[in-house]
N, C-alpha and C positions, 0 to 999 in steps of 0.2 A: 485397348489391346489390338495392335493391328501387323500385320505379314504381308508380306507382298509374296502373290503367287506366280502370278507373271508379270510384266512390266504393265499391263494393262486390265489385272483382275488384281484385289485387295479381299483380305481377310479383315473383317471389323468385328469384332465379341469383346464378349467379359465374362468374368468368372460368376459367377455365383455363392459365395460360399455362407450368406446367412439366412437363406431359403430355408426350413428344415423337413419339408415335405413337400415333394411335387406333388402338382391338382391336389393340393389340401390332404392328400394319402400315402403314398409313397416314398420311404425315408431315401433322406440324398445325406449321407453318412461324410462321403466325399465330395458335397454340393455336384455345380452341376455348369456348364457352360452356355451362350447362346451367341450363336455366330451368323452373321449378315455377311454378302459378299456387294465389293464395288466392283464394276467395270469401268475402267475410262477410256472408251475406244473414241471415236468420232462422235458417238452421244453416249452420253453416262446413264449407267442405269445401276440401281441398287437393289439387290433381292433380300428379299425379307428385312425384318428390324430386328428389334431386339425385348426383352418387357422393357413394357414403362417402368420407370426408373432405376434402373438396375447397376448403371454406368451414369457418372452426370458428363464423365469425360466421351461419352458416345458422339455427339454432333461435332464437337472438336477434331476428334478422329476423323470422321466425315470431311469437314472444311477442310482439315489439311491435306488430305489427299485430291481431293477437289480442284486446290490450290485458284480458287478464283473462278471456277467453272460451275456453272449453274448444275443439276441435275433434272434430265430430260425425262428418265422414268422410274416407278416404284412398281417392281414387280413381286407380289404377292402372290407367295405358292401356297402358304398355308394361311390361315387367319389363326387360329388358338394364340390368345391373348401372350405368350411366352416370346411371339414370334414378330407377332399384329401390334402390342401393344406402345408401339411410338408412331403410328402410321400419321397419327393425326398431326406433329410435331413434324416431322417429314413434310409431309404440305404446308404446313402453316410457316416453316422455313424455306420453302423451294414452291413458291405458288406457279409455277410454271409446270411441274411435276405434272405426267400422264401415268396414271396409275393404268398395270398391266396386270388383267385377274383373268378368271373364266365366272360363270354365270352362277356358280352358287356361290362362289366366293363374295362375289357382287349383294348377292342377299346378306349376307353376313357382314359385310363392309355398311349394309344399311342398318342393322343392329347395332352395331359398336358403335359406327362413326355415321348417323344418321344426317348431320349436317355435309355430309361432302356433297360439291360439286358435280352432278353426277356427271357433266359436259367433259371434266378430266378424268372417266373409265374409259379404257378401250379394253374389250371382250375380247378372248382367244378361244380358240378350241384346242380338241384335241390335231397336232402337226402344225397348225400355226408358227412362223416364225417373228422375230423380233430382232430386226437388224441394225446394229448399232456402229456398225464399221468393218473391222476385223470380224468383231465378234457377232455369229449367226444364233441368238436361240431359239429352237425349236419346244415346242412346248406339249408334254404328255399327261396325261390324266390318268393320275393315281386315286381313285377315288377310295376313304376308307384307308390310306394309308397317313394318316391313320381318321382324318377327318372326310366330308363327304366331298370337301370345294380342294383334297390336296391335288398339285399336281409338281411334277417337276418339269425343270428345263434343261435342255441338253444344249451345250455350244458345239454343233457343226464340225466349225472350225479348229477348236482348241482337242474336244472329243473330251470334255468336260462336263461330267453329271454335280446337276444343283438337287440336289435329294431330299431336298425338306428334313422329313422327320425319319424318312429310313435312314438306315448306317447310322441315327445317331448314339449316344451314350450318355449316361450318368457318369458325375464326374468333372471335376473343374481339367483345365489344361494345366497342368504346374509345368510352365515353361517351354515347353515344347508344345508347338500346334499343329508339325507335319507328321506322318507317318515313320518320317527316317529320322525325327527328333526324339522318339520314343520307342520305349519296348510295348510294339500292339498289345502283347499276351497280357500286359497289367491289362486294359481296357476291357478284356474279352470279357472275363464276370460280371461287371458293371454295363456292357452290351450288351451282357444275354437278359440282366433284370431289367434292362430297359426296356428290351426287347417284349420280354414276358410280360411285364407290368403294362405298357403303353399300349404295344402292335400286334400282340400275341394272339387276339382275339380273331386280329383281321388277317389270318397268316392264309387263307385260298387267296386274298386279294391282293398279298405281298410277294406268294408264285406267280401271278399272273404279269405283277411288274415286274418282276426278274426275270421273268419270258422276253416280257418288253425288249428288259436293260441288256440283255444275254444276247440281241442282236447289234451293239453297238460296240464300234470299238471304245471304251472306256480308258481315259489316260488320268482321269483324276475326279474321285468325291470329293463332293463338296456337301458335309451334310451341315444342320442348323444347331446341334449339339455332337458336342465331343472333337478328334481329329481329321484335319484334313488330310487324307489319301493320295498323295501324290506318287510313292514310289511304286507300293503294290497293294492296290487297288483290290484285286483278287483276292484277299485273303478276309474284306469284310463280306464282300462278294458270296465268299463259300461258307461263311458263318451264319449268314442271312441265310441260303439255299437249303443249309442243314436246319435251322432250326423252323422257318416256316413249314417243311415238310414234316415237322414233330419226327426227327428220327430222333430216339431215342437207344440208348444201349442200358442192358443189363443192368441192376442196381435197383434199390429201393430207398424210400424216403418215409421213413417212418414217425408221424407223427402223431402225439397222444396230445390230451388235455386232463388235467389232473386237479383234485383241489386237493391232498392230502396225501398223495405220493403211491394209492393203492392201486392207481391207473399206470403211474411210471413203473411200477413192479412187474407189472406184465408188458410193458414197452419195452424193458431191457430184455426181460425172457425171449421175447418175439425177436429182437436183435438177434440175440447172442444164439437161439437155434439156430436164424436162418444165413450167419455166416459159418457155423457146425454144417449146411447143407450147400455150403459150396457158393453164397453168393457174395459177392467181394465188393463192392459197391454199396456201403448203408448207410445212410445219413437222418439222426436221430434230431427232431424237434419238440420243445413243449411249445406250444403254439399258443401259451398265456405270456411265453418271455421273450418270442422269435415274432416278428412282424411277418403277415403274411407276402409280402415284396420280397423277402429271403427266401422264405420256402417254394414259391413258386418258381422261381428260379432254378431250383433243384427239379423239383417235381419236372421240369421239361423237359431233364440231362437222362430220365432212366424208365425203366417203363413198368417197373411197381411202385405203387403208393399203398402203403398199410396205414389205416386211420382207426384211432381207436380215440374214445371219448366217456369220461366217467357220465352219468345219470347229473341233470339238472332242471330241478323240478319238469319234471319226468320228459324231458328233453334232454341236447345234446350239449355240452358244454357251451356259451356265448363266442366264446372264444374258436372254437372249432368251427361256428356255425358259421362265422364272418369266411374262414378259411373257404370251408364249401361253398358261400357263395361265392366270392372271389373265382374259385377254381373252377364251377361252372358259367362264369361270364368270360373268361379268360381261354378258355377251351383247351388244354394244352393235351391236345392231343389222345389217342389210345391207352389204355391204362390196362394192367392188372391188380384187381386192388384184394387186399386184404382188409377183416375189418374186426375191431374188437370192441367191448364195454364192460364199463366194471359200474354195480351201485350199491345201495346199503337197502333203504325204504322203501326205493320205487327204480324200476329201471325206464329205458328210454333212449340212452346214449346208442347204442348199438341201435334198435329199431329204426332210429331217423337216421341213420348214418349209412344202412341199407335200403331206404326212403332215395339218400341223395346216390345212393350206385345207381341205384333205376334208373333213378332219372340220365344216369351218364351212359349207360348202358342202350339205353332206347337211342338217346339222340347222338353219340359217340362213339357206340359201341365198345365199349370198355367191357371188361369179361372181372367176373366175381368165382375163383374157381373153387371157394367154398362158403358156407354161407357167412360163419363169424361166430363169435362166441361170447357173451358176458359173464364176466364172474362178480361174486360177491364180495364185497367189503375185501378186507388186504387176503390176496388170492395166497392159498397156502400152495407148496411146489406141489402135491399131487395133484391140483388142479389145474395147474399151468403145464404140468408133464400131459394133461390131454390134449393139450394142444399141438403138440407133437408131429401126429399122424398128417393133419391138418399145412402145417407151416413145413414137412417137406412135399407133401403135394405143391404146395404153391409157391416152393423155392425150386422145384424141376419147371415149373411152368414160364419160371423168368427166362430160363438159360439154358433148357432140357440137359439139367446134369443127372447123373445118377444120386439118388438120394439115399441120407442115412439114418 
């Protein structure tokens, strides 16, 4: 699959579509893309690959635009195998190839690919350039965006960011690969879980490079998944801006874990008062039938999360627990949480589930504006009516409404 973006830069990817989990975790529902850029100015240079094997038509693509011209370099922003994964196939067709990295990429290049030549590295740093003709790249270190060796490269000349793995998306291309071949807004949702699932963790490092990018004139992304940005650029720009800052607006995300239905009983109760108390924004998950990739995705859009979880041998549901850890490696940001438990034998669910606010509340600061409540076996309504006093407190805390 290949575009021409200028006369002298090319779009080279392929689709993805029988992947059925990125990093082994992450459902790709609507698979997923991975895009390499050529230059052919006065010396050809190729950024990034593609995975091993993903396209057999990849090097064809390559040769044809090529058209009989050697390539002079292989410039490696990221290594993660998605991106790294034909570097060696690259050299071993183009033995003349000077690969272009910085120094921890370099260490990484000797994991994978321990037989390279190490005489065809050349080392950049951060503002280095790489001049190929027309085209000037300057080379910035993004470290942590999302690897520790990422970085990207800017063209000078063109005012063209190569992005690696920011801006990118889950998501094949169906047919359109520029910005003004598609409606952005489909991509956004499939953004933000990428975002959340991939980068989310690293989002002070992903301000710090929009600080970067924020002094450049930018006229077109180039990331390694999803579309390229040529008309308006800005608007992945201010999607990235808002979600690295964890804003969040109004709303809740309310997820139980259930093995018998006596935990969703009070998951809908806890619903259904807290849009009775004005909040307009709820999004209800069982977190035994919703991948945690979905929910955290939400979980970033609003700034309560209610978790509640039945008793399992005298812990919190298995299913819940993957969530919370997710959710604390993930960091997404300030929270107000709510939190509930239902058991029969032995309780647990609620304990550890106030176990894991601590811990968010020390190192995140998350606020718990009441402590939580368990009930027994299928909760009869006078005991879910004490809930009550409880869930309009903390439906005025989302949005300081007057409560009822």
């Amino acid at each position: 699959m290949t575009a021409r973006i200028l006369d002298t830069l090319h779009f080279i990817g392929t689709n993805d579509r029988n992947k059925p989990l990125f990093e082994s975790n992450w459902p790709l529902p609507f698979g997923i893309s991975y895009n390499s850029y050529l230059v052919t100015d006065k010396q050809t240079a190729l950024l990034d690959t593609i995975e091993y094997g993903s396209d057999r038509s990849y090097f064809e693509d390559l040769e044809l635009i090529l058209n009989g011209r050697d390539l002079n370099y292989l410039v490696i922003l990221h290594m993660e195998p998605d991106h790294a994964g034909m570097i060696g196939e690259v050299l071993q067709r183009y033995p003349l190839a000077t690969i272009v990295t910085n120094a921890r990429a370099i260490k990484l290049l000797d994991i994978y690919f321990p037989n390279i030549d190490k005489s065809r590295i050349r080392e950049v740093k951060e503002g280095d350039t790489l001049e190929l003709g027309h085209h000037h790249l300057q080379f910035v270190m993004t470290p942590m965006v999302h690897w520790p060796e990422s970085m990207m490269a800017y063209c000078t000349t063109e005012n063209i960011l190569f992005s690696q793995d920011a801006f990118g998306t889950f998501g094949t291309l169906d047919g359109g690969i520029f910005d003004d071949e598609i409606d952005p807004e489909y991509y956004k949702d499939e953004m933000l879980r990428y975002y959340t699932n991939i980068i989310g963790r690293f989002s002070a490092q992903v301000e710090k490079t929009l600080q970067k990018a924020a002094s450049l004139p930018i006229r077109i992304i180039c990331p390694v998944h999803g579309p390229v940005w040529r008309t308006n650029p800005r608007i992945v720009f201010d999607w990235y801006s808002q979600w690295a800052a964890s804003k969040s607006q109004p709303g809740v995300v309310l997820v139980y874990a259930t093995m018998y239905g006596h935990t969703q009983r009070t998951a809908d109760y806890i619903a259904r008062r807290l849009a009775e108390n004005g909040v307009r924004n709820i999004r209800v998950f069982d977190v035994s039938k919703t991948h945690p990739s979905f929910i955290l995705k939400e979980i970033w859009k609003y700034n309560g999360l209610v978790l509640g979880s039945c008793s399992y041998n005298t812990g919190m549901h298995p299913n819940m627990h993957h969530l919370c850890h997710e959710i604390e490696i993930m960091q997404p940001g300030r929270k107000k949480a709510f939190l509930f438990g239902g058991y029969s034998w032995s309780g647990g669910g609620l304990k550890n589930l106030q176990l894991f606010v601590q811990k968010m509340t020390e190192q995140h600061k998350w606020e718990l504006p009441v402590p939580g409540t368990e009930l027994a076996g299928y909760p009869a309504l006078n005991d879910l009516k004490n809930l009550d006093k409880d869930l309009a407190t903390y439906a005025a805390s989302l949005n300081n409404i007057t409560t009822v």
